[in-house]
C-alpha positions as CSV (number, residue, x, y, z in Angstrom):
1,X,-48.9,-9.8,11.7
2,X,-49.6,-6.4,11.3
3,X,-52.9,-4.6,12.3
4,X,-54.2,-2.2,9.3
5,X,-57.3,-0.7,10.8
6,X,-59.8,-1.6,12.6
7,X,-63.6,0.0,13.3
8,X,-67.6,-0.1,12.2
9,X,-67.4,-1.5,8.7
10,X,-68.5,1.1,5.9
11,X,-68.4,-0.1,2.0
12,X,-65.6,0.4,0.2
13,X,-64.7,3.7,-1.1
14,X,-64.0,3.6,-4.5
15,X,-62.6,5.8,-7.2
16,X,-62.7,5.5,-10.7
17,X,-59.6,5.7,-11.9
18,X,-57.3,2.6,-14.3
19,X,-57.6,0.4,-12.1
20,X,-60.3,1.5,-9.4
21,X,-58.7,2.8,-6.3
22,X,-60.1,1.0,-3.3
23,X,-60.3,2.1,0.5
24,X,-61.4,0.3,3.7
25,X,-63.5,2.3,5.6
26,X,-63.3,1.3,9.2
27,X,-65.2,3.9,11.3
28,X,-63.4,7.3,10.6
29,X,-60.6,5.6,9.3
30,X,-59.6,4.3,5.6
31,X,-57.2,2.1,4.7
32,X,-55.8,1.9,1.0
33,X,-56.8,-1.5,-0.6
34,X,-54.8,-1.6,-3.9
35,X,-51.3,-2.0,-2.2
36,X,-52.9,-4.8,-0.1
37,X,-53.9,-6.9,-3.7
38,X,-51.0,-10.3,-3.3
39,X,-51.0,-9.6,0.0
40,X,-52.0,-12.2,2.7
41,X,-55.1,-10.3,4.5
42,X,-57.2,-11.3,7.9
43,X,-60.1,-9.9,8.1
44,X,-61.5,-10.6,12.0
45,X,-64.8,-9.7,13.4
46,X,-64.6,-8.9,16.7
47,X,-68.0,-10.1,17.6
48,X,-70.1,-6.4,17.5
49,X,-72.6,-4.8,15.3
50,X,-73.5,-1.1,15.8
51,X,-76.3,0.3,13.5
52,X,-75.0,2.7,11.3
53,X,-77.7,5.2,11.6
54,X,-77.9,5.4,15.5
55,X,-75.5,3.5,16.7
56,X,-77.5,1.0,18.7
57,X,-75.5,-2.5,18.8
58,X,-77.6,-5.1,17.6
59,X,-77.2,-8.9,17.5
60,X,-78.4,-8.8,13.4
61,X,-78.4,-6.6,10.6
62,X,-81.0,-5.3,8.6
63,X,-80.8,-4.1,5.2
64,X,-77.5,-4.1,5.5
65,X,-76.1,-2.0,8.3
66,X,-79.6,-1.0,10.3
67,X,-80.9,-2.5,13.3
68,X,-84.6,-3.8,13.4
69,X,-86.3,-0.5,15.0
70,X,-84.5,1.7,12.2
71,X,-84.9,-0.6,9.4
72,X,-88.8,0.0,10.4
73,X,-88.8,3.4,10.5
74,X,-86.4,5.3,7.8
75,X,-87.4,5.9,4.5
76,X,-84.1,4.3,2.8
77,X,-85.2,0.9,4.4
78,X,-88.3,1.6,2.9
79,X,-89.7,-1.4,0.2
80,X,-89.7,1.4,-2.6
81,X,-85.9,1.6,-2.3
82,X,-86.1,-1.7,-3.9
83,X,-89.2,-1.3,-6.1
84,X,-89.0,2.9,-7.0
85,X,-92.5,2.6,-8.7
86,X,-94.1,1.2,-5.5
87,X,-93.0,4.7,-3.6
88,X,-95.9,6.6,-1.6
89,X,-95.1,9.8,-1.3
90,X,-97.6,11.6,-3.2
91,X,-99.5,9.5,-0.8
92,X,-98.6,11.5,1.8
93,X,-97.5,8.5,3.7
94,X,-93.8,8.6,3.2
95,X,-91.7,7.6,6.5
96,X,-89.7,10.9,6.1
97,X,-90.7,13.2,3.6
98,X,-87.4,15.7,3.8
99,X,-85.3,12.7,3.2
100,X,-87.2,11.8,0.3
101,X,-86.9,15.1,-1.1
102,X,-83.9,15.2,-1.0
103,X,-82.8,11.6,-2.3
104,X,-85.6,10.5,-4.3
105,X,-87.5,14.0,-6.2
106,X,-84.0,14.3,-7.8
107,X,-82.3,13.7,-11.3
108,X,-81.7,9.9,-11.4
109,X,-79.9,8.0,-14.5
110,X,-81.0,5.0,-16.4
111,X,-78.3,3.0,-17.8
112,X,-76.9,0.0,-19.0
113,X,-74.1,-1.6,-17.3
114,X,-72.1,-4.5,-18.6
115,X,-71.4,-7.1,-15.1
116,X,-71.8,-10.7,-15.9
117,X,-74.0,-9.7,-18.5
118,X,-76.0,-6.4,-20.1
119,X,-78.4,-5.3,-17.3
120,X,-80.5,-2.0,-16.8
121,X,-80.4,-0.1,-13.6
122,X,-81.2,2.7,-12.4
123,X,-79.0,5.4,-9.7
124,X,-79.0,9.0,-8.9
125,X,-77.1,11.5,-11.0
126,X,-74.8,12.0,-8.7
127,X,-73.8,8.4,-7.8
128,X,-72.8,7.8,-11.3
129,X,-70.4,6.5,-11.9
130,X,-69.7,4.8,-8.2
131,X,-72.8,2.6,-8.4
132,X,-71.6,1.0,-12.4
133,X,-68.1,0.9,-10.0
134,X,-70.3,-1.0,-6.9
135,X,-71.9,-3.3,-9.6
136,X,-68.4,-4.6,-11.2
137,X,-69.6,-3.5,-14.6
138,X,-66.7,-3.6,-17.0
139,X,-68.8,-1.1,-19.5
140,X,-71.9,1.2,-18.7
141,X,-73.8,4.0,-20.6
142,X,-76.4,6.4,-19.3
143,X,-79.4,6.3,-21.6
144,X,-82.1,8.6,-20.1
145,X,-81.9,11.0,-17.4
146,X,-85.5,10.8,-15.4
147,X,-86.9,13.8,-13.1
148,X,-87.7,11.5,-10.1
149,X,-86.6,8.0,-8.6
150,X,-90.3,6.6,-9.0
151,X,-90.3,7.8,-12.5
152,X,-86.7,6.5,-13.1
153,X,-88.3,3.4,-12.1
154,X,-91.3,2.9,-14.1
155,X,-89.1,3.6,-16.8
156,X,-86.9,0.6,-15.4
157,X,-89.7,-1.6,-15.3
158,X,-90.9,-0.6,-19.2
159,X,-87.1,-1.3,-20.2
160,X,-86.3,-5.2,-18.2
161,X,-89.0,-6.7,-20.1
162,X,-86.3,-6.2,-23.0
163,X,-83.2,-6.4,-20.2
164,X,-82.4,-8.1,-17.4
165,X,-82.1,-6.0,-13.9
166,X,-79.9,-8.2,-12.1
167,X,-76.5,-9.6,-12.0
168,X,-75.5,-13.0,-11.3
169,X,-72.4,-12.1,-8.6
170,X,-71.3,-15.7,-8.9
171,X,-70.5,-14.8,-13.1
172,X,-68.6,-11.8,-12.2
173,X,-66.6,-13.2,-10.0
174,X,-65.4,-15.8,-12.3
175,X,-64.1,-13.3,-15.0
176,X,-64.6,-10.0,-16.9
177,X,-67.9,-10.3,-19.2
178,X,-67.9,-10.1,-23.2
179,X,-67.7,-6.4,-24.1
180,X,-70.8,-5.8,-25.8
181,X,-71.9,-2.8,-28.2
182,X,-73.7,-0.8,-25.6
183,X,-74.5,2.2,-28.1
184,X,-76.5,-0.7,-30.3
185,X,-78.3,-2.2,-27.4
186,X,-79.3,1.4,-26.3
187,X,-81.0,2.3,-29.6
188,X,-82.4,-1.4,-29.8
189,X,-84.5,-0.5,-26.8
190,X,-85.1,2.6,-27.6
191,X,-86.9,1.1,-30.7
192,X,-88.8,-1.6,-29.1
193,X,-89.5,0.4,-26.1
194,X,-90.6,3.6,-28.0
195,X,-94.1,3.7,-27.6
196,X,-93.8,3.4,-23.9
197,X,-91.4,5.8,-22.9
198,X,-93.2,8.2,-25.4
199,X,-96.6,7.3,-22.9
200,X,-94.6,7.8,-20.0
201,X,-93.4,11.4,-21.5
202,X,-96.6,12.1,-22.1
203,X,-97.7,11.3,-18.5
204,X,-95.0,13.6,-16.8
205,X,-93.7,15.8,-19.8
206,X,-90.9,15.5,-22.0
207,X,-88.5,17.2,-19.6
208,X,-89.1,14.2,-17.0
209,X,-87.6,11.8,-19.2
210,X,-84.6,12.8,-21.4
211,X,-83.1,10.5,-23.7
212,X,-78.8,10.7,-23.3
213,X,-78.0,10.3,-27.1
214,X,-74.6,11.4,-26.8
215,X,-73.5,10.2,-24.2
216,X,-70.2,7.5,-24.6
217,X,-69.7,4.3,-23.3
218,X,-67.6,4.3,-19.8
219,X,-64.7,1.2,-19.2
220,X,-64.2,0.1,-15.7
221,X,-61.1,-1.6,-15.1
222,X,-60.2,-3.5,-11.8
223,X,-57.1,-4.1,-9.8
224,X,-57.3,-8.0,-10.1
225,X,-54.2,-10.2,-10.0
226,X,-56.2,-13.5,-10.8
227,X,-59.5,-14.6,-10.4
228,X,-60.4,-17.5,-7.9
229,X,-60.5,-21.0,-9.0
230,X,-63.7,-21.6,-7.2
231,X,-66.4,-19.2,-5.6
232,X,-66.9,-19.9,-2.0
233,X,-68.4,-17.3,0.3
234,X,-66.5,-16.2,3.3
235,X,-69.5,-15.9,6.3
236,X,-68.7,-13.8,9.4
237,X,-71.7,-14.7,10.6
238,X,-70.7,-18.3,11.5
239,X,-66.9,-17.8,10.9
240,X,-65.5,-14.3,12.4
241,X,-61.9,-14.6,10.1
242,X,-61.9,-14.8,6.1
243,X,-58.6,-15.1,5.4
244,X,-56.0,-15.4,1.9
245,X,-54.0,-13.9,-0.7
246,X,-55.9,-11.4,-1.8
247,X,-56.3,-11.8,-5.6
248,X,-58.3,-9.1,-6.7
249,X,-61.3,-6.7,-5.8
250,X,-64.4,-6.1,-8.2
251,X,-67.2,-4.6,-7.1
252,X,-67.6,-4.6,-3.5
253,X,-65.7,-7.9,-3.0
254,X,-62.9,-9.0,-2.4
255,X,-61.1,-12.3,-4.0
256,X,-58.9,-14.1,-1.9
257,X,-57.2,-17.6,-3.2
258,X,-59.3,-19.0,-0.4
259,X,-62.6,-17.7,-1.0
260,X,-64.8,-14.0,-1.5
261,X,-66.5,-11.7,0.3
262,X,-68.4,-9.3,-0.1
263,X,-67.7,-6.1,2.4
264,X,-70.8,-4.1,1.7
265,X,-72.8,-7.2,3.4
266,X,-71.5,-6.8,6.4
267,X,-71.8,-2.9,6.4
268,X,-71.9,-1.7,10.9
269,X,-69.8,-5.0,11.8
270,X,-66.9,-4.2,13.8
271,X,-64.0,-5.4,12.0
272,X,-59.9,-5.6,12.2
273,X,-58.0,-5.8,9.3
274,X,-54.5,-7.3,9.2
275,X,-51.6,-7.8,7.0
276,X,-49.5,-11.1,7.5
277,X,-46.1,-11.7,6.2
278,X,-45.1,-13.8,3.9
């Protein structure tokens, strides 16, 4: 057995490139995951959770990575990281106003991805296209380019009345999806969704929301071997090893031939990653 890396669990790095290229990211470290893919991998957590913003350890994780007193206080914990339209900063009540300048009153993109299905999101300019990559879509398009992450998200909550906003993880993990005709589906909403995005231009100017009507379709490929027979969640939480042949990675998971996981949920756990021969 042979010990690849061990450290505070980050999400994977990720690349896009055919296939994506894949990195651990133990503490300062990073370990190569593509190579690893038919390999027989143990992943072993040694029992610790640090929070990744100040390092306090902590016997449970909150939003994934964060323990409780940070979770309460920073604004990426915040409920309007989930719901953008619910943010407060104009308020004047935002739990750190520099942080939200500089993440949230910034270009984001509105797109459609392709995962287990055609979905609408929404992701900051300059996370395209790693968050279509942290998804698993197999196809995405940017449709509108939005001044603000609140705005980004109202126009996310005009488009998923037409769209769904979620994926079902359990779908993608059982196969590619359909390729669909994304450039139709895009001028479908943009039909039926017209009048509202026209209101919404009208509310904060044309320049807030730009449609993207030449922008092209983007493929995602992954480096996957074989997809699992059956989907069953490795928990680190009441079992510290997941252990297999590594079959493929999509998304942020990994497939082994004896269940998934996904890394990105157990972001500040110490882990040790090992490689054990055949």
């Amino acid at each position: 057995m042979t010990e690849l890396g061990r450290g505070s669990l980050s999400k994977m790095k990720a690349h896009l490139d055919a296939p994506v290229q894949y990195a651990f990211r133990l503490g300062d470290e990073e370990v190569p995951v593509n190579p690893l893919v038919g390999k027989h991998l143990r992943l072993e957590y040694l029992g610790a959770i640090h929070c990744t913003h100040c390092g306090r350890k902590t016997k449970t994780s909150f939003s994934q990575g964060y323990c409780y007193p940070c979770m309460q206080k920073l604004a990426q914990c915040d409920i309007c990281i989930m719901s953008p339209e619910k943010c407060h900063y104009d308020a004047g009540t935002c739990r750190e106003p520099s942080w939200g300048e500089q993440f949230c009153m910034t270009d984001h993109v509105v797109y459609l991805a392709n995962s287990s299905g055609v979905k609408v999101g929404i992701t900051r300019a300059s996370q395209v296209p790693t968050r279509w990559i942290d998804q698993g879509a197999t196809q995405a398009l940017p449709i509108l380019r939005v001044a603000t992450r609140q705005q980004s998200g109202f126009v996310e909550d005009l488009l998923r009345s037409q769209v769904a906003d979620k994926t079902n993880w359990r779908a993608l993990l059982k196969g590619d999806a359909v390729p669909v005709d994304l450039l139709a589906i895009r001028e479908q909403l943009f039909d039926s969704c017209g009048a509202g995005i026209a209101d919404l231009q009208q509310r904060f100017g044309l320049q807030a929301i730009q449609p993207l009507t030449t922008a092209e379709v983007q493929d995602i490929r992954y480096p996957i071997e074989a997809y699992p027979a059956k989907i069953t969640s490795f928990n680190l939480d009441k079992q510290p090893l997941a252990e297999g042949t590594l079959l493929g990675i999509k998304g942020q998971y990994l497939m082994f031939d004896t269940g998934v996981i996904n890394i990105r949920k157990y972001t500040a756990y110490q882990l040790a990653v090992h490689e054990i021969a055949a």
